[in-house]
N, C-alpha and C positions, 0 to 999 in steps of 0.2 A: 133743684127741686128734689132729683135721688135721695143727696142726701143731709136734704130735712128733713124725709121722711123716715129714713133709717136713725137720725134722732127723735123724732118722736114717737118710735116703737121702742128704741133701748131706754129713754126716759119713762115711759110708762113702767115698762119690764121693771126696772132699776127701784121704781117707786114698789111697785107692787111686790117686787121682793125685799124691800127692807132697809135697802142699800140708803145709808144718812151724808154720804160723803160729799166731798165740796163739788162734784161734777154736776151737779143737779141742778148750779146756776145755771145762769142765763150763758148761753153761747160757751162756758168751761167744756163742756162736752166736745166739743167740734174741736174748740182749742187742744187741746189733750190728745182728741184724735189725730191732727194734723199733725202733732210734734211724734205721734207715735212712740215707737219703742224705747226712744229718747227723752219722753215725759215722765218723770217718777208717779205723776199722777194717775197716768194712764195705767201703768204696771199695776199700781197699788189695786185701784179698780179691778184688773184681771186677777191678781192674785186674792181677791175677794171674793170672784166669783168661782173659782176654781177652788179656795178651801169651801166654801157652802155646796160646792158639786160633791167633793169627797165626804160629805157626810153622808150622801145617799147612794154614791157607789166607788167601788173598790176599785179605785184607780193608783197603779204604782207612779205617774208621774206629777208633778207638783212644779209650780209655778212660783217662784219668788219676786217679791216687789226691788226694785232696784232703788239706788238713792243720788243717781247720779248720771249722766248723760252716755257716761263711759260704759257700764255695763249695758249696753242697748243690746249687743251681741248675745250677751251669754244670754238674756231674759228670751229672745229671739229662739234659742238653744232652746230654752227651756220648752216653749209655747210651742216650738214644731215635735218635741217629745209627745207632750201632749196631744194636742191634735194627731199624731199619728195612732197613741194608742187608742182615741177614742175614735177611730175612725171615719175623720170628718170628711163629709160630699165636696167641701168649695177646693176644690184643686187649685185655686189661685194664694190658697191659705200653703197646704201641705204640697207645692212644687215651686220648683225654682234657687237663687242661693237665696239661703237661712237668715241670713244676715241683714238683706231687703226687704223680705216680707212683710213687714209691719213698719215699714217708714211712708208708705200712703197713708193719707187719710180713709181710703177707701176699704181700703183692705184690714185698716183697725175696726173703724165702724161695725164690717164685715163679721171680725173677732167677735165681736160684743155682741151683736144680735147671736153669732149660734153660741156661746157661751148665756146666755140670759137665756136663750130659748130652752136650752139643754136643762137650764137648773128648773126653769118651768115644770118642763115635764117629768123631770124626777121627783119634785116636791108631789105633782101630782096622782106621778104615780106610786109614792112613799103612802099617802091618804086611802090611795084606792085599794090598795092589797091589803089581803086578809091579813090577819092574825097571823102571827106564828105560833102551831100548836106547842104547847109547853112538852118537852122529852119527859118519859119516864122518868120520877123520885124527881120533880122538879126541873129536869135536863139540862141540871147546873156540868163544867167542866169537871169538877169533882165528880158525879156519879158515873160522867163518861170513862173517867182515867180506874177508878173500882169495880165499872164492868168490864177494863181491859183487861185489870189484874184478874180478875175470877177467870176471864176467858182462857185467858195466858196457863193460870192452873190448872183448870180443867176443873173445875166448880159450877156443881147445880146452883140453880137461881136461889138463892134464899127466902125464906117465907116472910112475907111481908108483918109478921109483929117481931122479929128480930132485931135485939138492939145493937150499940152501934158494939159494944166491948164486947158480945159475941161474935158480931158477925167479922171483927179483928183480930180476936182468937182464932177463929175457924182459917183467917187466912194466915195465922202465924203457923199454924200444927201445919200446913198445908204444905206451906213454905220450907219447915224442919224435914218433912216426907220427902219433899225432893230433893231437896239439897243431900237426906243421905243416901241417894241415887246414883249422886258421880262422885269422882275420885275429890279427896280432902283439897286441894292446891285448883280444882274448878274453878269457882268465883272468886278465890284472892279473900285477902282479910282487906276490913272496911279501912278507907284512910283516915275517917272518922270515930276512931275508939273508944271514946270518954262519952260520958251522957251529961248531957246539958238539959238545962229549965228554959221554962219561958224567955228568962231576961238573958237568956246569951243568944236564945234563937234570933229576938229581936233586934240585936247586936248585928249578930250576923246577915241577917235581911238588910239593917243598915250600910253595912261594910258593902254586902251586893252592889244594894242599891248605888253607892257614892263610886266603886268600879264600873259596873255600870252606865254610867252617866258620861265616866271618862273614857270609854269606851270608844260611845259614841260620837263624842266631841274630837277625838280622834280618828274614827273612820269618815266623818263628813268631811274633814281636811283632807283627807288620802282622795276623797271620792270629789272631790272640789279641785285638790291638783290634777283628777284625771281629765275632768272636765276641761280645764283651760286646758291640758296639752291636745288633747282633741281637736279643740277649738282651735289652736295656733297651727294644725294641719295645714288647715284651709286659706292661712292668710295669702299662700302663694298665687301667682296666677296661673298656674300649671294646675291648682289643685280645687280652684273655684268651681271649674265646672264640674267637679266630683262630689262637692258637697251630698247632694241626693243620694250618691254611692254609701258616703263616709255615712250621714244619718242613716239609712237601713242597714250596716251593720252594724253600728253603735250601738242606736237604741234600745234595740232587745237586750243586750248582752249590759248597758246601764242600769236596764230597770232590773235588774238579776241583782245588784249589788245594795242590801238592805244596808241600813247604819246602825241598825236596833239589836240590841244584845241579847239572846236567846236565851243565856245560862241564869238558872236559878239555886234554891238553895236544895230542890230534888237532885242539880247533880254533884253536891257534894252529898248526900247522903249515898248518892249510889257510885262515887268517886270508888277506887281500889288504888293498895298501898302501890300498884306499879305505873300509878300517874304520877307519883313524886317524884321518881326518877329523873336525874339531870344526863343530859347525852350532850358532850360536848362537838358543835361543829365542827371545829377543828380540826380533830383527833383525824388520824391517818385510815381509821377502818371506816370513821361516816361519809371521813369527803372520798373516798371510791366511789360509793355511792349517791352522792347530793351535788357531784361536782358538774357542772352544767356550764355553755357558752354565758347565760347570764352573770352567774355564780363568778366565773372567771372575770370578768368586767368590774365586778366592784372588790374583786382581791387584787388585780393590777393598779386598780386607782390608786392603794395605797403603798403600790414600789417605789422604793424612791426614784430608780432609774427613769421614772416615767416624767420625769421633768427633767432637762439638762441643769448642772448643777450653773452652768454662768447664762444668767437671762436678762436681758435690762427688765428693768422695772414696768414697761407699758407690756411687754412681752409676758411676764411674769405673771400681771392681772391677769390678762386675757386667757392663759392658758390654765389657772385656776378655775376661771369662772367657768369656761369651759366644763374641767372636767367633774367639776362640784358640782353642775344642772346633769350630765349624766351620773355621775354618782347616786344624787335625789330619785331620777324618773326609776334608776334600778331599785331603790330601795320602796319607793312605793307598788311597783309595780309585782316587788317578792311579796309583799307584807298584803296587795289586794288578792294575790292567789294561792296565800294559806289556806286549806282545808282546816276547819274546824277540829278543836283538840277533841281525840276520841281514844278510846283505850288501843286502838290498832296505831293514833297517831300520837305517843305519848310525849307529854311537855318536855319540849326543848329550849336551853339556856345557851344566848347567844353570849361570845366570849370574844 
């Protein structure tokens, strides 16, 4: 009797928010719920509800649909991120191992009512709030980043019938005043020297953009291998009952890792010729410095002494395999705690 009832609050919910999906037959619902984390069905449903959550608040964890029985785990992963960051009341959801939690019926069910209730009241209260007042000159991001710049220079407000080629002027001459303030070798000559038009800018927005892209398809791989070695923590039975340990210090330090690529076409324009610069790791004056226990680990991988030269063949795999999954976890692990290139960290060419 519990729970048909809790089907026919998430069916309601489910109609009233929108949702068109095959669960809204007869008895699919319950079916779905009982296979749990294990239903692509059921995933698909959560992962519906969780992108319509993030349109009304700013949540860094995200929920993906599974396609297969095998990912039950990681979807599990995902869904206790979440429920942690939004900090849900049902303790039978966010305690215990991760990996269980969503193979009852009861406790999918469970999912769905505060997920459907959740999106309720954000839509609701999306309706109910006021207006957001419009900022000053339209309070587009362009007037913000041109009241930096004046602030930054030390510029009166300008009067409001000023046009756009004066008030560029005014910040050019401004510009020339200080700059001849400090010494000639201050800010560096630009990397950027040549003047381009429209159709190279556009060029280059492109070229961003398509880096960019690959970027990202790149760090979601790094941040997907991080996840499954996480995850293989846990398979031991020494390390089960740490799971709740291992999620509270994961989580926070996961949701810190964006996949979205920050750099635009502003920072080549304010790029300096001392970004080209190539510093090779190699060289005997960097590794004094950069030489680290990590760093030493994937320079031995590659001695040869580190494999006896006579091995049979079964021998030979295995100690490949071996050291080519430590090799991988080292190299993902340098390339996720690179600091951002900045003129203090200037581009470096790996050799």
């Amino acid at each position: 009797m519990e729970f048909e009832l809790m089907e026919n609050d998430i069916l309601e919910s489910l109609e009233d928010l929108g949702y068109k999906g095959p669960l809204l037959e007869d008895g699919a619902l319950m079916q779905a719920a009982a296979d749990g984390a294990s239903s692509p069905e059921f995933t698909k449903l959560c992962a519906w509800l969780v992108s319509e959550l993030r349109l009304f608040c700013k949540l860094e964890e995200n929920v993906q649909a599974t396609n297969s029985p095998n990912e039950a785990d990681e979807f599990q992963l995902e869904v206790s991120g979440l429920l942690g960051e939004m900090n849900c009341p049902y303790t039978t959801l966010t305690s215990g191992d991760v990996t269980r939690r969503l193979l009852g019926q009861k406790n999918c069910l469970l999912l769905l009512i505060y997920l459907t209730s959740e999106l309720e009241a954000a839509r609701m209260l999306s309706v109910n709030a006021p207006p957001k007042k419009a900022q000053e000159g339209g309070g587009s991001e362009v007037f913000q980043e041109l009241k930096g710049i004046c602030i930054a220079l030390g510029m009166s407000k300008p009067p409001a019938n000023i046009t756009m080629f004066q008030f560029f002027s005014g910040i050019e001459k401004k510009l020339k005043e200080t700059l001849a303030k400090v010494p000639p070798n201050h800010v560096g000559k630009p990397l950027l020297s040549k003047p381009l038009g429209p159709v190279h800018w556009e060029k280059i927005e492109a070229i961003n953009q398509a880096i960019a892209n690959e970027y990202e398809v790149r760090r979601k791989l790094l941040v997907k291998r991080l996840d499954v070695t996480v995850q293989s923590f846990g398979w031991s039975e020494r390390a089960k009952s740490q799971t709740d340990k291992l999620a509270k210090v994961y989580q926070p330090k996961r949701a810190t890792l964006s996949t979205k690529c920050a750099i635009s076409v502003a920072h080549l324009l304010a790029a300096r010729q001392d970004l080209s610069k190539i510093m090779r790791t190699s060289s005997g004056s960097i590794r004094e410095k950069t030489a680290c226990a990590i760093n030493k680990v994937s320079v031995v991988f590659y001695c040869y002494n580190l494999i006896p030269k006579v091995l049979y063949r079964e021998n030979f795999v295995c100690v490949m395999e071996k050291h080519c999954f430590q090799h991988m976890h080292v190299q993902y692990v340098l390339l996720l705690s690179f600091p951002p290139f900045t003129k203090a960290n200037k581009l470096t060419h790996f050799s």
